[in-house]
C-alpha positions as CSV (number, residue, x, y, z in Angstrom):
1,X,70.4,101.6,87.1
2,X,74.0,101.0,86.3
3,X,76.6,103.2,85.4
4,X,78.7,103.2,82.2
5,X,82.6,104.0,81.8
6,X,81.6,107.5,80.2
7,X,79.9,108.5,83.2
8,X,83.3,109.2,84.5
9,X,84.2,111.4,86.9
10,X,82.6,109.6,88.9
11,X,84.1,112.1,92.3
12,X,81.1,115.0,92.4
13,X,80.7,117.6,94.8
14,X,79.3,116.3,97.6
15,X,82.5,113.6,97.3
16,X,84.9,116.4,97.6
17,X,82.8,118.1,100.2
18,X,83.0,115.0,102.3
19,X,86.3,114.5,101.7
20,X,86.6,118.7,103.4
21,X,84.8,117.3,106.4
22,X,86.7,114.4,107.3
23,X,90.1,116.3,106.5
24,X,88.9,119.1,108.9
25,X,87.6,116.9,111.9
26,X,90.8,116.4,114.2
27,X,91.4,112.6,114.5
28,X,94.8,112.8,116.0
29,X,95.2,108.8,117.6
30,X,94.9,110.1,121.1
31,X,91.8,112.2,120.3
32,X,89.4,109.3,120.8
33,X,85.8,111.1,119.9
34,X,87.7,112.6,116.9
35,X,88.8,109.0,115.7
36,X,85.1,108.0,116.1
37,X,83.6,110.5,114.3
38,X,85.9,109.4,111.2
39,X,84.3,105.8,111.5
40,X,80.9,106.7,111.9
41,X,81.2,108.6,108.9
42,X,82.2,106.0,107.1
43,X,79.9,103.6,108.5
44,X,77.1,105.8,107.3
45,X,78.7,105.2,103.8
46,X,79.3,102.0,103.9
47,X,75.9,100.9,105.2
48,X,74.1,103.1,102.1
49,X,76.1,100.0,100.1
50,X,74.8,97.5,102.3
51,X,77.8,96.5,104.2
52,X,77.0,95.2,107.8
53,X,79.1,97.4,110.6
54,X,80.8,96.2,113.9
55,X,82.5,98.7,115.5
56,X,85.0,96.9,117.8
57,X,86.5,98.3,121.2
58,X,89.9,98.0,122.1
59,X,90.8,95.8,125.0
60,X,94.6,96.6,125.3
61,X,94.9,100.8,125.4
62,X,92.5,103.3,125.4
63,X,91.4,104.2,121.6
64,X,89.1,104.8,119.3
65,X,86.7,101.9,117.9
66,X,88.2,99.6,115.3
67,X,85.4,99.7,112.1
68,X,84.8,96.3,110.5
69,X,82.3,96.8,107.7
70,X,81.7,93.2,105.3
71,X,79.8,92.6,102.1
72,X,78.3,89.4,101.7
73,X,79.1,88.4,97.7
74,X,77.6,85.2,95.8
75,X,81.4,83.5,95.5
76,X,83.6,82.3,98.4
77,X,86.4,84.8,97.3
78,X,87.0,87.5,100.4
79,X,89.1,90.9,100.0
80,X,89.9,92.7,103.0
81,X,90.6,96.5,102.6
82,X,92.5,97.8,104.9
83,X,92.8,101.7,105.7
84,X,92.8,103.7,109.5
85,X,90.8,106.6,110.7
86,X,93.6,108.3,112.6
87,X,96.1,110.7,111.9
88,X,99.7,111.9,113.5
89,X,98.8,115.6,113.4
90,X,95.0,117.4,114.1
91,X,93.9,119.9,111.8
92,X,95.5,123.9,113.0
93,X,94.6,126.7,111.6
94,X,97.4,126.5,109.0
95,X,96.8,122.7,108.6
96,X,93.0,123.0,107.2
97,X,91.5,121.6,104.0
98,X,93.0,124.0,101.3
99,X,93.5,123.7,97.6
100,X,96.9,125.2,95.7
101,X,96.0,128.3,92.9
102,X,95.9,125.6,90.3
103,X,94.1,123.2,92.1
104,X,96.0,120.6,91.5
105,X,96.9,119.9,94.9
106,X,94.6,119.8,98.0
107,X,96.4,120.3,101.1
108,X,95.6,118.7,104.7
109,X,96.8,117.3,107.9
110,X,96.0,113.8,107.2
111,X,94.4,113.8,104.0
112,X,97.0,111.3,102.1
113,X,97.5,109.8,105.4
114,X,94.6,108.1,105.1
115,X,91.9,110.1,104.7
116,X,91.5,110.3,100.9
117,X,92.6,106.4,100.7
118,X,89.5,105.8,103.1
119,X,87.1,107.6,100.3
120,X,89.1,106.6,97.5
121,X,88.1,102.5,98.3
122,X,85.0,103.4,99.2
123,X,84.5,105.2,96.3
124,X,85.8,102.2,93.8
125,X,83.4,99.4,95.7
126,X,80.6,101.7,94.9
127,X,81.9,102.1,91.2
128,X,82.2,98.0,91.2
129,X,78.9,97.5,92.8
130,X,76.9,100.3,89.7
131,X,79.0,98.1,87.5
132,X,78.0,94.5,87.9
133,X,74.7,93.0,87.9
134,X,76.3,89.8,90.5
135,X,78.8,91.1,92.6
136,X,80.8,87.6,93.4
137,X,83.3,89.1,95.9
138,X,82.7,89.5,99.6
139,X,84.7,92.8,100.8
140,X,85.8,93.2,103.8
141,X,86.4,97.1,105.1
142,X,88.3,97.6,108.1
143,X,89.4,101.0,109.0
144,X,91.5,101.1,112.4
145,X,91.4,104.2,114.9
146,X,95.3,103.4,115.7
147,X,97.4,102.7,113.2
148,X,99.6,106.0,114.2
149,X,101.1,103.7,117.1
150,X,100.7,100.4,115.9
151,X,97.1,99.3,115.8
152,X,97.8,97.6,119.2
153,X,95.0,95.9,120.3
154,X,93.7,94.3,117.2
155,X,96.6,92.4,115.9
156,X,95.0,89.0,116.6
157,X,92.1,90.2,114.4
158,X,94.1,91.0,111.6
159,X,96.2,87.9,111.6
160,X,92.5,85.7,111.9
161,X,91.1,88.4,109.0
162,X,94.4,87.4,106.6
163,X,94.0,84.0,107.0
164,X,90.5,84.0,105.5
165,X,91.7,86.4,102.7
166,X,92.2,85.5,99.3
167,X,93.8,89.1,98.6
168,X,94.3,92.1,100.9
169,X,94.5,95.6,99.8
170,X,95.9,98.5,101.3
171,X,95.1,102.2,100.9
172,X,98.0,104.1,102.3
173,X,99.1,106.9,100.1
174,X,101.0,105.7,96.9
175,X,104.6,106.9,96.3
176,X,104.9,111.0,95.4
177,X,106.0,109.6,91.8
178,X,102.6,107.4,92.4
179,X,104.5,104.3,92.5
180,X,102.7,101.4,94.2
181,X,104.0,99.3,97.1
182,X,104.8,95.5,96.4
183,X,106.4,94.5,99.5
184,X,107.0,96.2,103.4
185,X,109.5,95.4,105.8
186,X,108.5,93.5,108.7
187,X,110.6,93.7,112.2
188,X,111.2,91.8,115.5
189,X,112.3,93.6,118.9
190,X,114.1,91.6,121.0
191,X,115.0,92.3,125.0
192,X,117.4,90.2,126.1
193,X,118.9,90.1,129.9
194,X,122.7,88.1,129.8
195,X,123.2,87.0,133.5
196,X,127.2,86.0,135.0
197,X,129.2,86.1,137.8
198,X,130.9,89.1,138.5
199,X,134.9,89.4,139.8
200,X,137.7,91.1,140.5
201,X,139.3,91.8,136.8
202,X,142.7,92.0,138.0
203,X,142.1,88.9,140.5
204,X,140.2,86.8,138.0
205,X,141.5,83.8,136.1
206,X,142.1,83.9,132.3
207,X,139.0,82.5,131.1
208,X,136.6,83.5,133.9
209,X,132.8,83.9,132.6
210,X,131.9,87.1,131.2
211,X,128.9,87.9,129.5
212,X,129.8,90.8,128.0
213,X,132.1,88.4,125.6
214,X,129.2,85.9,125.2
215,X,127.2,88.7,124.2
216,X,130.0,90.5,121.7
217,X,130.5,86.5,120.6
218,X,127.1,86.6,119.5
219,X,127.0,89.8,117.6
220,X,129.8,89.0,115.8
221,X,128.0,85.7,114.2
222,X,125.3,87.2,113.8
223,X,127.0,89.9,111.6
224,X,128.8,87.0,110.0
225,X,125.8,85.1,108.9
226,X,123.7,88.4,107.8
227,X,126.4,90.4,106.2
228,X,125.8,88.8,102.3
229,X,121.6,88.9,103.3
230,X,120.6,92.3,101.7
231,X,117.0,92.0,102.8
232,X,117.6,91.5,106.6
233,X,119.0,94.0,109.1
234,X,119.9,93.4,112.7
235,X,120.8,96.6,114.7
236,X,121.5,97.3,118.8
237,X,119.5,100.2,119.6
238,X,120.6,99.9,123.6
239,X,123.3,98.2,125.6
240,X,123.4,98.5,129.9
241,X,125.4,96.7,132.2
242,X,128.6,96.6,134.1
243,X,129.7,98.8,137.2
244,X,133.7,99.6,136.3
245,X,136.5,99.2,134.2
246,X,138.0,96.6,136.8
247,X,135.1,94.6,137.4
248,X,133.8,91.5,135.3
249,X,130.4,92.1,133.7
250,X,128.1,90.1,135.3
251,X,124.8,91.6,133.8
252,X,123.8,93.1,130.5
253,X,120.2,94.2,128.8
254,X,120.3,94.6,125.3
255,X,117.6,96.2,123.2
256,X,117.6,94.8,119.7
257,X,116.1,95.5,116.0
258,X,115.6,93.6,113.6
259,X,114.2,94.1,110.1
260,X,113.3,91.7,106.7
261,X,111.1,91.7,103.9
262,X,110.3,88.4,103.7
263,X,109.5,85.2,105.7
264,X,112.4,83.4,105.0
265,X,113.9,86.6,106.8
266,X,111.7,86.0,109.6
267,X,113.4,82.3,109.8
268,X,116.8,83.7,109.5
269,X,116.3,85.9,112.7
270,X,114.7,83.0,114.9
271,X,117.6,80.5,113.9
272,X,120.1,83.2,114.5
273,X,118.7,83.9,117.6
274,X,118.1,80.2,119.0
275,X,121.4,78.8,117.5
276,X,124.1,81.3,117.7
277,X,122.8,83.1,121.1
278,X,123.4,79.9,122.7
279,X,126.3,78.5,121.3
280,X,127.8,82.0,122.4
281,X,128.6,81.5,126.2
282,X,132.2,80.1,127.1
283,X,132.5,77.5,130.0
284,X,134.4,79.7,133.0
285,X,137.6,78.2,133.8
286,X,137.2,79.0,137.0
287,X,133.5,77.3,138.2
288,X,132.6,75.7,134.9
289,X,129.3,77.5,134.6
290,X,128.0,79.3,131.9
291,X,125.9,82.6,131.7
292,X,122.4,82.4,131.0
293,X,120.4,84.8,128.6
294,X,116.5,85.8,129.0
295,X,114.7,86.8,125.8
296,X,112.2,88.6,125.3
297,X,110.2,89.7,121.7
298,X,108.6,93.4,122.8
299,X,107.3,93.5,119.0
300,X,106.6,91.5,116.3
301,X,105.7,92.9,112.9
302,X,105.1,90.7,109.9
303,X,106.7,91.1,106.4
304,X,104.4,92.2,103.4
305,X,106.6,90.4,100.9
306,X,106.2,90.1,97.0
307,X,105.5,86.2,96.5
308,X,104.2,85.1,93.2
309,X,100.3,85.1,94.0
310,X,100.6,89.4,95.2
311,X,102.5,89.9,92.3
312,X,100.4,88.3,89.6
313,X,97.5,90.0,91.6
314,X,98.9,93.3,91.2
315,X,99.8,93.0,88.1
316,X,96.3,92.9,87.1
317,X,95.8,96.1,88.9
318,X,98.8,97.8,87.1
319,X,96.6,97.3,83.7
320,X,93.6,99.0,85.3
321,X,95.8,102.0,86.5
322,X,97.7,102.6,83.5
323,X,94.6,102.2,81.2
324,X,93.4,105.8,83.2
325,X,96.6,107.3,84.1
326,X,97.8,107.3,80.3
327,X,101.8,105.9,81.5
328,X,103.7,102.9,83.3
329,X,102.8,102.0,86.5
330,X,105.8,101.0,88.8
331,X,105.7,99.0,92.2
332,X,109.0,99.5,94.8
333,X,109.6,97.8,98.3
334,X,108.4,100.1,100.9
335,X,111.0,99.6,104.5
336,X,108.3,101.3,106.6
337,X,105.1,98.9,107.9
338,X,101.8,99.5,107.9
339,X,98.5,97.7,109.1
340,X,98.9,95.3,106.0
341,X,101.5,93.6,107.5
342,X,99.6,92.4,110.0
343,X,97.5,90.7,107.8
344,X,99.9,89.5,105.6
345,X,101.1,85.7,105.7
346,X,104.0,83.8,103.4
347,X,101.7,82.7,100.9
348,X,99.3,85.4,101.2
349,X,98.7,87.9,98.3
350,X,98.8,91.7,99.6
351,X,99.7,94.8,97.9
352,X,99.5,98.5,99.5
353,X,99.8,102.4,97.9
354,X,96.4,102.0,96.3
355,X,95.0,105.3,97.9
356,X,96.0,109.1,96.9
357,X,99.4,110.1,95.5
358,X,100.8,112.3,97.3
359,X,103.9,113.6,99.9
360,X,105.0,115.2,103.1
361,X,102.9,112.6,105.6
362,X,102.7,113.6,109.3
363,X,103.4,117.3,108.3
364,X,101.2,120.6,108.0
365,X,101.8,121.0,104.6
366,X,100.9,117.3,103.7
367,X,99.2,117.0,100.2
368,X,98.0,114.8,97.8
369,X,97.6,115.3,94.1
370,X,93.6,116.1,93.0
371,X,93.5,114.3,89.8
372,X,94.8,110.8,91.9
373,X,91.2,110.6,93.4
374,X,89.3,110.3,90.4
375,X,92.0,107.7,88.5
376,X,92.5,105.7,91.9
377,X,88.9,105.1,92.2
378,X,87.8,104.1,89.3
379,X,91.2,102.2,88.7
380,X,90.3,100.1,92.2
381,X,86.3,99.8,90.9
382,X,87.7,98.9,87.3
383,X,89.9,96.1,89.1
384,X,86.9,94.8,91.5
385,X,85.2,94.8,87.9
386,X,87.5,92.6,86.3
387,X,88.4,90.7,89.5
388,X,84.2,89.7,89.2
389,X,84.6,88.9,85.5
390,X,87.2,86.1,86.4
391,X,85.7,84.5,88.9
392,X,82.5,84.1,87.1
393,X,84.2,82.5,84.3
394,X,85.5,79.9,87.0
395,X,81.5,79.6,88.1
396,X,80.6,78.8,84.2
């Protein structure tokens, strides 16, 4: 039987006493078993909705199992909801499931980081699923064991999971003033390894090749073309090379960082990086040679950015917020990255910060406000709701 609006709350006791469990289990990312545990839970919930689980090893470094749950709906529209299992810190004795006097905080190691998120979407597909007689949308539920350290070893499945999205949803914790997350910086590592002739400084021709000047060449059009670019950041995070202060520089690694918000960022760095690099190495005077330069991308984050179709999307998601939190609703670039990103694409619509509100991620005293899992969940199951409404007015 279905559900109406009044029979909000809609978390109970058993919710909350899950929610104990879970905080309590230690799923630090190295603590492989622990990570498990997490996703078996949740595959137990997921499978009482009748999602069909694949728990996926990972190929690349040892972790726990990647947890790909999917809901068949009667439409060709697809959601992916994205969430992870593990945390940075494992419960301590003074890092335990604990509520303030008031209650109106629960504390936790990892329970804004992703725990509650995890039960907070799970929570709002079950809301959406009491609430409609034809659910139209098929949900995807991924939940990775190692987001902590990058997710490495299931980046290809994201990407191939974002391209077959219509929208993807993340639950990471919403801003402490429970502002939502429109867009996420993305970032490229780069290695590259400059290779010259080295000489005698004080024997040397003016003019001899040096790629320590090819290199400080580049920089400074690179600096050049970014310094009006608000959205795009290039920083050296390591320089090594030479032997003395009369020798020339013959070799040179250089770690660099790169960061952007947005595609066209993305672009910016690549033609930056083809064009200037090598228009940056002077012909030696002395055997008309030039260096040479090796590069190498180490990582390769995408942007989440705030295109048109996210925005309108969220937008709609705003209303259902606002209608249960009773005030405005706000959205703010985020410069860290998450999991989203690696599903995210330049005309794909993504938004993140739909699980708990809270503060002080990765720390003992890590929180999350109480009354945020009751309005987050129904405000995600009110928008699957209204998400189903629309696309079955496109059906009639």
């Amino acid at each position: 039987m279905r559900t109406t609006k009044e029979s909000f709350p809609i978390w109970g006791i058993d919710d909350y006493k899950l929610l104990e469990e879970v905080v309590n289990l230690n799923s630090q990312t190295r603590n492989v078993s622990g990570v498990n545990n997490i996703q078996n839970i949740l595959a137990i919930k997921l499978s009482s909705l009748n999602f069909k689980i694949e728990l996926i090893k990972n190929s690349e470094m040892e972790s726990g199992d990647l947890l790909v749950a999917e809901l068949s709906g009667l439409s060709t529209f697809s959601i992916v909801v994205i969430s992870h299992a593990d945390t940075v810190l494992g419960p301590g004795n003074d890092s335990l499931f604990r509520k303030c006097d008031d209650t109106s905080r629960i504390y936790g190691a990892g329970i804004a980081d992703n725990k509650s998120g995890q039960l907070i979407a799970i929570k709002g597909i079950e809301y959406f699923l009491n609430q409609v007689e034809k659910p139209l949308i098929n949900i995807s539920f991924i939940s990775s064991p190692n987001e902590e350290l990058g997710s490495n070893g299931f980046h290809d499945f994201f990407k191939e999971k974002g391209m077959e999205a219509d929208l993807v949803l993340g639950f990471e914790p919403a801003l402490d003033d429970g502002a939502l997350i429109h867009s996420r910086n993305g970032n490229k590592w780069f290695e590259l390894e400059f290779h010259g002739h080295s000489y005698h400084s004080g024997r040397a021709p003016k003019g001899h090749m040096n790629i320590a000047h090819d290199f400080c060449r580049f920089i400074n059009r690179a600096d050049e073309q970014l310094k009006d670019i608000d959205n795009v950041v290039m920083n050296i995070g390591e320089i090594v090379g030479g032997h003395s202060v009369n020798t020339i520089c013959s070799e040179l690694k250089v770690k660099i960082d790169t960061r952007f918000s947005s595609f066209d960022g993305v672009d910016l760095i690549d033609k930056i990086f083809k064009e200037s690099l090598n228009d940056s190495f002077q012909v030696c005077s002395k055997n008309h040679e030039k260096g040479s330069v090796s590069v190498k991308v180490v990582d390769f984050c995408p942007p989440m950015s705030a295109n048109k179709k996210s925005l309108d999307a969220l937008d709609l998601y705003k209303r259902s917020l606002s209608d249960l939190s009773g005030g405005e609703v706000t959205s703010v670039h985020c410069g860290g990255a998450a999991d989203i990103n690696h599903l995210s694409r330049k005309d794909a619509a993504c938004f993140d910060g739909l699980g708990a509100v809270g503060d002080n991620m990765h720390r003992k005293d890590e929180y999350i406000l109480t009354d945020s899992l009751e309005i987050k969940s129904r405000a995600f199951g009110e928008y699957l709701v209204q998400l189903n409404k629309k696309l079955g007015k496109k059906d009639e």
